[in-house]
C-alpha positions in Angstrom: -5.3 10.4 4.4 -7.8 11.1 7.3 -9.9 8.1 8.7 -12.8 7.0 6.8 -16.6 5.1 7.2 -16.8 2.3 5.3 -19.9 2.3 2.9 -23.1 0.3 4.5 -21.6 1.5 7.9 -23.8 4.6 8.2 -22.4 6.9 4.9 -22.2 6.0 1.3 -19.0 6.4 -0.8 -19.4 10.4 -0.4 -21.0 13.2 -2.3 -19.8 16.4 -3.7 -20.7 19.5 -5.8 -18.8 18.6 -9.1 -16.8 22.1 -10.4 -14.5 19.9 -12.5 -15.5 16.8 -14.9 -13.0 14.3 -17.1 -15.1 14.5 -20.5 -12.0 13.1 -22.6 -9.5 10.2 -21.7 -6.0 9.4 -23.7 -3.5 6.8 -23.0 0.3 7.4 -23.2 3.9 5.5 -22.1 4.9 6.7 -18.9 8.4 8.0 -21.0 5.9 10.2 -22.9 4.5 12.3 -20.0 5.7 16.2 -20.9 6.7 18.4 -17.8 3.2 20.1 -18.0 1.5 16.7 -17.3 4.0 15.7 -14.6 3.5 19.3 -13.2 -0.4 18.3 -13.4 0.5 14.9 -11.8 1.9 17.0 -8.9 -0.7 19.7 -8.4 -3.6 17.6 -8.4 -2.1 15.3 -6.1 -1.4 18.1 -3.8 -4.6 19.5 -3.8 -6.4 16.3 -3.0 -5.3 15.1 1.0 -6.2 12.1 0.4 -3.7 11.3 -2.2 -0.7 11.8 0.3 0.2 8.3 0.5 3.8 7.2 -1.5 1.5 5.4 -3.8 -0.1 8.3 -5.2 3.4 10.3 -6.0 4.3 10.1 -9.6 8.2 8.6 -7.9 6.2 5.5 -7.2 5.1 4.8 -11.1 8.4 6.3 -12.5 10.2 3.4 -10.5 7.9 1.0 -11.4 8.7 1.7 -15.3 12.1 2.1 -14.7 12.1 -1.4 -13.2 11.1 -3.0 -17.0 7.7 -3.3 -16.1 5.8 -1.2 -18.7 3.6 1.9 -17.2 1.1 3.6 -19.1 -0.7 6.8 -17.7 -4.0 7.5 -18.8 -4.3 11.3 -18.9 -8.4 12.8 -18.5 -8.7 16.0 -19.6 -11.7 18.6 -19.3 -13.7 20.3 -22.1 -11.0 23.0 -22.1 -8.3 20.6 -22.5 -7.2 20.7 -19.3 -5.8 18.0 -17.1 -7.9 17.1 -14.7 -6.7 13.2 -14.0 -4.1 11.1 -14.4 -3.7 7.3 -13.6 -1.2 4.8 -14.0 -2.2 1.4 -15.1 -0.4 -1.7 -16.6 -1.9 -3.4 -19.2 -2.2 -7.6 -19.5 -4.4 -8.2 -22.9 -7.5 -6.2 -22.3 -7.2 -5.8 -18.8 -6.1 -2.2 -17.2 -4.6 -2.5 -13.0 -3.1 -0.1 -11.4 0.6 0.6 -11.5 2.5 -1.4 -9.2 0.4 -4.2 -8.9 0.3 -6.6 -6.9 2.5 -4.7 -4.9 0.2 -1.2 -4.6 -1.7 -1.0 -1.5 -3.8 2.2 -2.5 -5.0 2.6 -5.6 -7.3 5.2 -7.7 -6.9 8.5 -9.8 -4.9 11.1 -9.3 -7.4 14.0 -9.0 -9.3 16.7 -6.7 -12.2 15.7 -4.6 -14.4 17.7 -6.5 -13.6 16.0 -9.9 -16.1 13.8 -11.7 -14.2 11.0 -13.5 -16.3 8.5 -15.6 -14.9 4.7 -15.0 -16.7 3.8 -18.4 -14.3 5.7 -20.4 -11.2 3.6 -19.2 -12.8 1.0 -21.4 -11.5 2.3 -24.8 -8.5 1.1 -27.0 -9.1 -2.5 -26.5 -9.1 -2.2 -22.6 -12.3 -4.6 -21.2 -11.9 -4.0 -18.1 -10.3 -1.9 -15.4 -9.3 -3.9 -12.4 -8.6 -2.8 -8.5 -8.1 -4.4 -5.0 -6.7 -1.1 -3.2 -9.0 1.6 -4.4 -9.8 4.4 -2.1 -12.6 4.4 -0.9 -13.6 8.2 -1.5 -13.4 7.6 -5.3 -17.7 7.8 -6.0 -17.9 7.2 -9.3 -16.4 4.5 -9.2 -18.9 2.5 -6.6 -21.3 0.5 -9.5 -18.0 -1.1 -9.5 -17.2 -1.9 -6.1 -17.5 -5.8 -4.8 -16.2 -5.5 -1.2 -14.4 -3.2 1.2 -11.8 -3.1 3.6 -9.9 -1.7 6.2 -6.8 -0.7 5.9 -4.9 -0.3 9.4 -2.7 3.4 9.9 -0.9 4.7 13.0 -0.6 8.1 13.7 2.9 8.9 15.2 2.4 12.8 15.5 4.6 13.2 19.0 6.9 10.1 18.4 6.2 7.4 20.8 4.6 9.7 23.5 2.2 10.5 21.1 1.6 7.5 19.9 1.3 5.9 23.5 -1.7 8.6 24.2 -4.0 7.6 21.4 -2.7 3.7 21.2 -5.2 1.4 22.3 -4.6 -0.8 25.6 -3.5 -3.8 23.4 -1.0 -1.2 21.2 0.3 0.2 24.5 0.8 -3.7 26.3 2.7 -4.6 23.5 5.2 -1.7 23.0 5.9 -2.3 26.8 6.6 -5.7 25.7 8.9 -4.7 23.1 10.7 -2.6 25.2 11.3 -5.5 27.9 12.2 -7.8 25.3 14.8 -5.4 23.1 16.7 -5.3 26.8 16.4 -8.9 26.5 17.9 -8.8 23.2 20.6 -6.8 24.6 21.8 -8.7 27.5 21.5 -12.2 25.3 22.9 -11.3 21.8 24.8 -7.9 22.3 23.9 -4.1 21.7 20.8 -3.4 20.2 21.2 -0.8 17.2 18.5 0.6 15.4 19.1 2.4 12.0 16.0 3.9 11.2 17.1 4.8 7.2 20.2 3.0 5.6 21.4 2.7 1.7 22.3 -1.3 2.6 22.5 -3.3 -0.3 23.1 -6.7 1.8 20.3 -6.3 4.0 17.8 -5.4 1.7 19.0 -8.7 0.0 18.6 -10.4 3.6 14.6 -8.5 3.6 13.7 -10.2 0.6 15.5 -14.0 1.6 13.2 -13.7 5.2 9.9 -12.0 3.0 10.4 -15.1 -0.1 10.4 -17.9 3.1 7.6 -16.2 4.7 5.7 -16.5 1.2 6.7 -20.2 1.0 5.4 -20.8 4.7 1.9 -19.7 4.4 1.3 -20.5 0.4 1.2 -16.8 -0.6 2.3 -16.4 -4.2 5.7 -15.1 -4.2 5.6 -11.2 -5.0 9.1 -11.5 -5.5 9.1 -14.5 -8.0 9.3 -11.9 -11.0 12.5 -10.3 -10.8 11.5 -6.5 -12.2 10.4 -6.6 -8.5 13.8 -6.9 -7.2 15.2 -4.3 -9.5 11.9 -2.1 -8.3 12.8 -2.0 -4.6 16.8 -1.5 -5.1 16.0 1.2 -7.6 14.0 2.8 -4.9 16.8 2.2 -2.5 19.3 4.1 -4.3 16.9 6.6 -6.4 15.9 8.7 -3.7 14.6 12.0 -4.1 14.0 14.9 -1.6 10.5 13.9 -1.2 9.7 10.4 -2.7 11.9 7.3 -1.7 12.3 3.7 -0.3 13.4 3.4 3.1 15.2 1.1 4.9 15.0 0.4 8.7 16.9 -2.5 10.4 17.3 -3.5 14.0 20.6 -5.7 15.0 21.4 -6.8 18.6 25.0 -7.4 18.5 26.2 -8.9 14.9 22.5 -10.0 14.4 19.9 -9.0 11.9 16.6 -9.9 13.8 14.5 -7.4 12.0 14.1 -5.1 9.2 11.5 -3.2 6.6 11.6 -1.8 3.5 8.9 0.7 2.7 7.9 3.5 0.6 8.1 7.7 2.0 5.9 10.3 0.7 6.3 13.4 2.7 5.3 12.9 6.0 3.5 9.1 5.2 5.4 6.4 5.6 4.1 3.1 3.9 4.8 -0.5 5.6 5.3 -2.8 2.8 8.0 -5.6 3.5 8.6 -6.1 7.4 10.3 -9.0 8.3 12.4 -11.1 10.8 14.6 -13.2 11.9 12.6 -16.8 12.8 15.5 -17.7 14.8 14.5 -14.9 17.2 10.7 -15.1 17.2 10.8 -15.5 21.0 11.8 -11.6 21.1 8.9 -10.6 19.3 11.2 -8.9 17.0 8.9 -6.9 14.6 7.3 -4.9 17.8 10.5 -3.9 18.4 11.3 -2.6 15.4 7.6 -0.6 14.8 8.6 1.1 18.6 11.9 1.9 17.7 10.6 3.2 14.0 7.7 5.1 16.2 9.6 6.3 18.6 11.9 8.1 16.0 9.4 9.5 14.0 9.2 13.0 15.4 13.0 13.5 14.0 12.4 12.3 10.9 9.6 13.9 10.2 7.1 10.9 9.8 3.7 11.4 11.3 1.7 8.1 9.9 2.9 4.8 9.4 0.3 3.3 6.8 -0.1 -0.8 7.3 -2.0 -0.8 4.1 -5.1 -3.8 4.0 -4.8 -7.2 5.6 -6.0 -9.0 8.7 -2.8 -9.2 10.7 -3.0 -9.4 14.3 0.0 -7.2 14.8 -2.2 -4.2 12.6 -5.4 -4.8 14.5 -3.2 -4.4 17.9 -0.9 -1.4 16.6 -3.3 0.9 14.7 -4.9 4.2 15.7 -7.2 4.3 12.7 -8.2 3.0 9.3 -9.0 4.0 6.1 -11.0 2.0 3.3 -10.4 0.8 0.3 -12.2 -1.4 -2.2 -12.1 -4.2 -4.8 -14.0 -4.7 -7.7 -13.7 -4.1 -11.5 -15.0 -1.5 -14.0 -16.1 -3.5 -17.0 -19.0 -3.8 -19.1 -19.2 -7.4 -19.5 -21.7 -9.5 -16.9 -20.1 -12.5 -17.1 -16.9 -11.5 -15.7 -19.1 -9.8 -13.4 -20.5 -12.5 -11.7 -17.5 -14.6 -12.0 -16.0 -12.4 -9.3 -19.2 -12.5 -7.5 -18.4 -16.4 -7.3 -15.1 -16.3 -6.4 -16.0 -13.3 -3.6 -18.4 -16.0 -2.1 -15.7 -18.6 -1.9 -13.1 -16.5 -0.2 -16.3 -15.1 2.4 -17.3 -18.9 3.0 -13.5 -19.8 3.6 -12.7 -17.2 5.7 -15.7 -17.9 8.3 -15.5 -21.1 8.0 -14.9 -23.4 11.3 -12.6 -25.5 9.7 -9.9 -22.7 10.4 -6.7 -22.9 9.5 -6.8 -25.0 6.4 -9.4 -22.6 4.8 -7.7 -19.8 5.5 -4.3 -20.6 3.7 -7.1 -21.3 0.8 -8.3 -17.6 1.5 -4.6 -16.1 1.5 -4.1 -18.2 -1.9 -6.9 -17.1 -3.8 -6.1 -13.3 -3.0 -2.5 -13.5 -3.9 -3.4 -14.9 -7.4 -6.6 -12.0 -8.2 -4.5 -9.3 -6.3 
């Protein structure tokens, strides 16, 4: 995924000579998909560099399904008949969102750059409306649609930690000096620090989700992991690995201590950040940091060369990240009512978040995006 403008910053959602266009649009269970259409999935994914991200993989929405959350892929084909998009969506009443959801920070078609795909046509078998708060930015057609965008924080790790220490800004490089001061800290207070940079660990992943579910509970966030298909989704990805699709698991110990650990998705060479967590008990360590050098600086041998944040405000992405790409929220309906109601509630989370009251507002702002994620 290379680093994008955001629209109104000088460029608009991007132009292209169309050589391909979606003229017909079908529906079908994820269990359904023939190996022509998975072979499809996979090409078109492939061609597209955007679409590199773990999210994008047809692995992602197969785990997803196989978790007991119900996928269905809407499958666009051309006058011809042939594939030319494919999208995974769950479906609550008449509302389409993208597999995945809440948990899918990019979201979008799977298709080439040079594909025209009409949003419009989502709307069909009782669907009202298609909703989205990761979409790619690069995705024109679909910009009548689009309410707001936002960045979404990546480092680039090409060259391990080296590489990352030459193209980190001063507050990225400051801090992975700090983490390396304060992992020999760790060291000489609780024991040997290990790093395991990709384990099959049933009882920490257990331990990730314990620290992720009080973290929730301590800032008001809804609790992604108050369904339990969400449990089953991230041990299924644990243990369901394939050669190119995957969870991962990275944990950092010092001595008998877990102080911090992540679970994230692997596509390739992108690596997604989804659930990092630590230890409170050893916040004085600054415990994530070292755990992102550690991850950084073993990169190069696992063949990782971006770490994807995904979107959110975090001081620790605004410090760590080489670049950004976009992505956007809005809905694809044809109703103006529903419209403007998310204009509304837009305007609330704007006037919260800049609001001087601070803190107080800004739980409100974190509360109103976890429930219209």
């Amino acid at each position: 995924m290379s680093p994008s403008t955001p629209p109104g910053a000088g460029t608009t959602l991007g132009t292209r000579a169309p050589v391909a266009r979606v003229t017909s649009m079908r529906i079908v269970p994820f269990e359904a998909l023939t190996g022509e259409e998975l072979d499809a999935w996979h090409r078109l994914r492939a061609a597209n560099p955007q679409l590199d991200s773990p999210y994008f993989h047809p692995g992602f929405a197969a785990a997803v399904h196989r978790s007991g959350r119900s996928v269905e892929v809407v499958l666009g084909r051309d006058e011809q008949s042939e594939i030319r998009a494919l999208l995974p969506t769950h479906r609550n009443g008449g509302l389409l969102r993208p597999a995945g959801w809440p948990g899918a920070d990019f979201q979008g078609p799977v298709l080439t750059p040079s594909t025209v795909f009409p949003p419009l046509k989502l709307l069909a078998g009782g669907a009202r409306g298609f909703a989205f708060d990761h979409l790619l930015h690069s995705y024109p057609d679909f910009a009548p649609w689009v309410e707001s965008t936002l960045p979404s924080p990546y480092v680039d790790t090409s060259g391990g930690l080296d590489g990352y220490l030459g193209r980190a800004s001063r507050s990225g490089k400051d801090n992975m000096g700090q983490a390396r001061r304060r992992a020999a800290k760790a060291e000489r207070e609780y024991g040997t620090l290990r790093f395991a940079a990709d384990v099959v660990d049933d009882e920490a992943l257990r331990r990730v989700v314990e620290l992720k579910r009080a973290q929730y509970a301590e800032t008001g966030v809804r609790d992604f992991f108050a369904e339990p298909d969400r449990l089953a989704l991230l041990s299924g990805l644990l243990h369901g690995r394939g050669a190119d699709f995957g969870g991962v698991l990275s944990t950092v110990h010092a001595g008998r201590h877990l102080i911090a650990a992540h679970f994230g998705l692997r596509a390739g060479s992108v690596l997604h950040w989804w659930f990092p967590v630590y230890d409170p008990a050893f916040a004085a360590l600054s415990p994530g940091w070292i755990l992102l050098r550690e991850l950084i600086a073993a990169s190069a041998r696992l063949g990782i060369t971006r770490i994807d944040f995904g979107r959110g405000d975090d001081e620790y992405k605004r410090r760590a990240k080489t670049g950004e790409t976009w992505v956007c929220q809005g809905v694809v309906t044809r109703s103006a009512i529903r419209r403007a109601l998310r204009r509304s509630r837009n305007r609330l989370i704007d006037t919260a978040r800049s609001s001087a009251l601070g803190p107080g507002l800004r739980r409100a702002v974190r509360t109103i995006r976890g429930i219209n994620r």
